[in-house]
N, C-alpha and C positions, 0 to 999 in steps of 0.2 A: 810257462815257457816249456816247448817240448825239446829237448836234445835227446830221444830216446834212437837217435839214429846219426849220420853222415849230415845231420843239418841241426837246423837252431831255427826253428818257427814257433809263432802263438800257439796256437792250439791243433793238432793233428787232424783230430776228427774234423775238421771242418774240411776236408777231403774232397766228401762227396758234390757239396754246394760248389766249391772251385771245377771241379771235373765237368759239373756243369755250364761254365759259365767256360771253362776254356774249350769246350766243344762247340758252345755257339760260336766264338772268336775264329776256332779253325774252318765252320762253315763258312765264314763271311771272310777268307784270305787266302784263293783259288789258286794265284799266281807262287805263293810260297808251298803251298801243295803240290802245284806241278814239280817245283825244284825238290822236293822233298821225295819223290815218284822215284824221280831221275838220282838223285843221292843214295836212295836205299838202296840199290843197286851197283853204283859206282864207288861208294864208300870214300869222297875227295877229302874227307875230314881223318881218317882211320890211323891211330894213332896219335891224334895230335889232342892235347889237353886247352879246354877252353875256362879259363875265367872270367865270367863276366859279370859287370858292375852295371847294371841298368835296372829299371823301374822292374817290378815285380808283378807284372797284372795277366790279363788273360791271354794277352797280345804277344808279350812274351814267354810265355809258355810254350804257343805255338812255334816262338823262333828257336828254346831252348831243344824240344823235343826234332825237333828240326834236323839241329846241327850234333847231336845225338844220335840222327838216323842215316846221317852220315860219317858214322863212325868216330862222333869225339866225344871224348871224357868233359864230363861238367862241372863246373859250380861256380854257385852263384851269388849275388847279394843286388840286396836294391841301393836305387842311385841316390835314393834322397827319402831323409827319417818319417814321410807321412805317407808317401805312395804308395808302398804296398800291400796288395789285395791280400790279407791273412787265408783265406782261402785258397784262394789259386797256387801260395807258398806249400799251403799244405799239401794239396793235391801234388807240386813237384815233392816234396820231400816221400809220398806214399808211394811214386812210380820211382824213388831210387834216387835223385836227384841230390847234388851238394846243395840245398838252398840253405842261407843264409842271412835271413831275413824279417821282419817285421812290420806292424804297423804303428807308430808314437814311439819310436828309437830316441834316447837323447844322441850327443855327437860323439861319445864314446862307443857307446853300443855300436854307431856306425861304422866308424871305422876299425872296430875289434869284428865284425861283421866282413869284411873287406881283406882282412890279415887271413881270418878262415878261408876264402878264397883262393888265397896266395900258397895254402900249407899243398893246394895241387898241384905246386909248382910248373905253371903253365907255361904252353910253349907260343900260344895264342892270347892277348886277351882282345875282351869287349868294351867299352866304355859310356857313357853318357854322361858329359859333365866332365869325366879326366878325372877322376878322381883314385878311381885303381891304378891308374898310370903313374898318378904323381905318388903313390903312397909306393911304387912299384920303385922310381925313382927316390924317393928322399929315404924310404926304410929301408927297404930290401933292394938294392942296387945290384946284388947280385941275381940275384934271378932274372935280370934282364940279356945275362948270357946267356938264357934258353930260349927266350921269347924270340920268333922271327917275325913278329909283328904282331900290331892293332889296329881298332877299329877304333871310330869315335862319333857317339850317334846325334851331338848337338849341337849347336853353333857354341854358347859358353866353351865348351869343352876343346874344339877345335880352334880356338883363339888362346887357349892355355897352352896348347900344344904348341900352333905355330910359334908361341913367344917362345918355347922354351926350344925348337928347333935354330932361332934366330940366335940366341944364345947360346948355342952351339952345345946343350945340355939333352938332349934327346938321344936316349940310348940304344932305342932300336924304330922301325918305322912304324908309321900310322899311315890307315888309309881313312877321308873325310869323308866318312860315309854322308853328313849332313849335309854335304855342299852340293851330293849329287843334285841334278833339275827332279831327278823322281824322289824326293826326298825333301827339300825345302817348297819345290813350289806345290806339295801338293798335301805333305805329312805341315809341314810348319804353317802354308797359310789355311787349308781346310781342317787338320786336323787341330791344330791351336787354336781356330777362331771359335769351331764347332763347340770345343771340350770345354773352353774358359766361360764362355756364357754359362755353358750347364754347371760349372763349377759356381761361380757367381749364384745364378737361380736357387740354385740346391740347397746354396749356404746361406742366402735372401728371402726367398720366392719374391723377391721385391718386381716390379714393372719398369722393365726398360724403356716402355715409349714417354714420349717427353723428357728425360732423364738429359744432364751432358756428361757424357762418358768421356772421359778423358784416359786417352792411351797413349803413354811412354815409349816410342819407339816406333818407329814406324818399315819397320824391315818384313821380312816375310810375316813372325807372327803378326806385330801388330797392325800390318796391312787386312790379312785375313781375320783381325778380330774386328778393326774399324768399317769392315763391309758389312759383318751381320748383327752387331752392333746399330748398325744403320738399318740396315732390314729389319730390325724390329721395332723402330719408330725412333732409336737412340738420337740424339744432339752429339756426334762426335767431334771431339776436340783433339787435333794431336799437338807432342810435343816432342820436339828434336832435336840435336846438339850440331848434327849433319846435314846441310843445306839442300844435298841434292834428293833426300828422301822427304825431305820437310816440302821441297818444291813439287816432289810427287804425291806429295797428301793432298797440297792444295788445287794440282790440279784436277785430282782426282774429287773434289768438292766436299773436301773438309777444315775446318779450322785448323788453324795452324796459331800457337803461341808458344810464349816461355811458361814453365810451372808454375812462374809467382805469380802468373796472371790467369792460369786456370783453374789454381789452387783456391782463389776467388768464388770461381761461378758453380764449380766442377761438383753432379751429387756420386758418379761411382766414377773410380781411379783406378787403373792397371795400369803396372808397370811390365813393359815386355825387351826390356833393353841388353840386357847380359849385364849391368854394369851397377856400381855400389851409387848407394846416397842418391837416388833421383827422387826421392820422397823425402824430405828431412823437417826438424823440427820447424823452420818458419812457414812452411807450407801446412802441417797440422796448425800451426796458428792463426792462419786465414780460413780453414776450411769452414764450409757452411757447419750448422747442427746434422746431424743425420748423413753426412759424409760414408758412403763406404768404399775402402782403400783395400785394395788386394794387388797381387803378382802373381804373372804367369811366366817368369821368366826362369831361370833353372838354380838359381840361389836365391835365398830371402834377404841379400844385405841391401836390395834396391831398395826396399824402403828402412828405416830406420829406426825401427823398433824399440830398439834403446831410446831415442829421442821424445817417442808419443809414450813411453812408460815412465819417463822421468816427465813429462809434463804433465801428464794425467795425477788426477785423485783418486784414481783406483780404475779397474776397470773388473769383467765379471762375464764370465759367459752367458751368449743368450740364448744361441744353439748351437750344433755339432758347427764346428768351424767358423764362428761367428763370435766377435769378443766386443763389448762396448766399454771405449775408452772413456771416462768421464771427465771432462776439462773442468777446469775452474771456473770459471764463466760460465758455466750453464751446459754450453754445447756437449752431444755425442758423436764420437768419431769411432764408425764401426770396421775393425780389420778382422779381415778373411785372412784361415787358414794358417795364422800364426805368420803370412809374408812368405810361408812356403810355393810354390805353384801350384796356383788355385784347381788347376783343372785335371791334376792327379789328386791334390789333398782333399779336395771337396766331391770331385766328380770320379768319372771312370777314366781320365786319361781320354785321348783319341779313338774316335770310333775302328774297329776292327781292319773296313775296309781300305784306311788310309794307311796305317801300319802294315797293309799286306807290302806294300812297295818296300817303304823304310826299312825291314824286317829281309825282304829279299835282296837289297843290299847292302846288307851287312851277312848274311850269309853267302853271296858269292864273290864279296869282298874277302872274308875269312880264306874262303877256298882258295884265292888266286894269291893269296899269302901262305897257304902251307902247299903252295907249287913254286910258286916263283919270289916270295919273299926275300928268301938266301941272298936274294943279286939286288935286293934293293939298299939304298944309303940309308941313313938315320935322319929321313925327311918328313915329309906330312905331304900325301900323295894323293888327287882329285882320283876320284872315279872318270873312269873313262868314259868317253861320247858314247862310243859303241856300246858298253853295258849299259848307259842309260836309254839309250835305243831300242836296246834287246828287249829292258824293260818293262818298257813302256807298249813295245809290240805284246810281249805276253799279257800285261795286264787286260790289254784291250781286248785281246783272243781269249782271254777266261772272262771277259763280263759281255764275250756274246757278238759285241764292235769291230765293223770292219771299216776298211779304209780305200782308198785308190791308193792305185801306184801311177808312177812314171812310165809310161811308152818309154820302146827306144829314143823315138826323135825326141822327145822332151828331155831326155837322157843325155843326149847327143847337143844339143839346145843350150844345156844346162851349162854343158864346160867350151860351146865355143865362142869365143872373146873378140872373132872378127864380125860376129854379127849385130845389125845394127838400125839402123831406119831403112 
């Protein structure tokens, strides 16, 4: 472990490899480039202290050095014990950076991790997951008289919050960066569906055609996993607890069941739900032999790991993120990435160019929190239309893509309400 600086990463030298890999990351995320152009210059961040709690990889880097070049103070830790790229940590820690980070954290390490963060007494933070929030809230309660708000980059994280705004325990504001339209429909179902496959492969090389993949949830990620899932020959199955998405799978021409009847047929399982126990031990007691069970959701308590460890006779690694549980009966039920999410523990996380968006709004969410924060309540606040508009026009205009517009009379057209047959 290096602490020979302002941080706490594996090993330093691995600098160089990171610097590489976070320069390809910066080539492939134009739209956060241009806002970066425009920051260097403007300075909307100057002064203000960022602690942020999210994934550690190449992706991130680009948003750290980002909100950096817009004049604010950092540091940082990753959002969850397997994500983080050691390299790419190293490389923040060599440019100066608070990282605070690892890769194979137990849960102390994590949140002693998180407390580091906190010693910058920030007036901003970042989130994924709510986890810096709530450690901000349940420990250090006071330092939320400095804070004039936060972010929060995931759907889990954003349902911690609203409950804990509804409970009237929310001590300064968040904005939902995840709920933006540039952020779920394009980071949550392209970048999820993309990443969990390659996380699955990497940790298998198994073959998805002919396979029945059964996916837990069917909201943005696990819509966007159930389509390329399908596109590679998979038998997709989903399973839902919410009627109106379960009726969206099936029209969309998937199976639709309860678990104890997937748990049946089913050879690879994701869970993508936010929520505890949707794998539990009677469903490891139905599984075929050769079952493999992972999660791509943002905690590992979806499946039940306690449950398949006390019914197992042992189980044994068989490659990097790959464990075979061995049942009494004969059968093997293989779990990915320890229940972690598959597609940072196994793989790289989301490809580059879907994180350019996600990344730029949480950087000009930040900014419109250290201008106008002050005047907001202790709520949990949508991104605006308008920024996801603006968005989406930049994204379009850095990958080259143009559009029509409206005529006047279409304009004109548009808003008059006497017209008719």
């Amino acid at each position: 472990m290096d602490t020979s600086g302002p941080h706490t990463v594996a090993d330093i030298s691995l600098a160089e490899s990171g610097e590489r890999r976070v320069a390809w990351a910066r080539s492939r995320m134009p739209a956060l480039a241009e806002l970066r152009a425009n920051a260097e210059a403007e300075k909307p961040l100057a002064g203000q202290r960022v602690a942020g709690c999210l994934h550690v990889t190449k992706e991130t880097a680009v948003l750290v050095e980002t909100l950096a070049a817009a004049g604010a103070e950092i540091s940082w830790s990753g959002c969850n014990p397997l994500s983080t790229q050691d390299d790419v940590a190293a490389w923040l820690a060599r440019e100066g950076y608070g990282v605070h980070a690892w890769h194979g954290q137990d849960t102390e390490e994590f949140y002693q991790c998180i407390d580091r963060t906190l010693e910058l007494r920030p007036t901003l933070t970042l989130d994924d997951g709510a986890d810096l929030i709530y450690r901000v809230h349940s420990r250090f309660p006071e330092l939320a008289e400095r804070i004039i708000g936060g972010t929060e980059e995931t759907t889990t994280g954003v349902h911690r919050l609203r409950a804990m705004a509804v409970a009237g325990e929310l001590l300064y504001p968040v904005i939902a960066v995840n709920d933006a339209a540039t952020k779920w429909d394009f980071d949550n179902v392209h970048g999820t569906g993309q990443s969990t496959l390659d996380g699955i492969i990497r940790a298998t090389s198994v073959l998805l055609a002919g396979k029945n993949f059964v996916i837990a949830g069917y909201g943005h990620c696990g819509m966007g996993l159930a389509v390329r899932a399908r596109g590679m020959g998979a038998n997709v199955i989903v399973t839902e607890v919410d009627p109106l998405p379960a009726l969206r799978a099936l029209m969309d021409g998937f199976r639709v069941m309860r678990m104890d009847e997937a748990a049946v047929i089913g050879d690879i399982f994701c869970t993508a739900t936010g929520m505890k126990d949707v794998i539990v031990g009677r469903h490891f007691d139905l599984m075929k032999d050769g079952a493999i069970v992972c999660n791509t959701g943002h905690y590992d308590c979806e499946i039940n790991i306690p449950d398949i460890e006390s019914k197992a006779d042992g189980f044994h690694a068989v490659r990097e993120n790959n464990e075979a549980f061995l049942m009494p009966d004969g059968r093997t039920i293989y779990l990915l990435a320890r229940g972690r999410l598959v597609n940072l523990a196994a793989a790289e996380g989301h490809p580059s160019e879907v994180m350019d968006m996600s990344f730029a709004n949480q950087f000009l969410a930040l900014c419109l929190l250290a201008s106008e924060g002050g005047n907001y309540e202790n709520r949990v606040y949508d991104i605006s239309v308008e920024q996801d508009s603006e968005l989406a026009a930049l994204k379009l205009e850095t990958t080259g893509v143009t559009i029509d517009e409206l005529t006047p009379e279409q304009i004109a057209y548009g808003s008059d309400f006497s017209f008719g047959t």
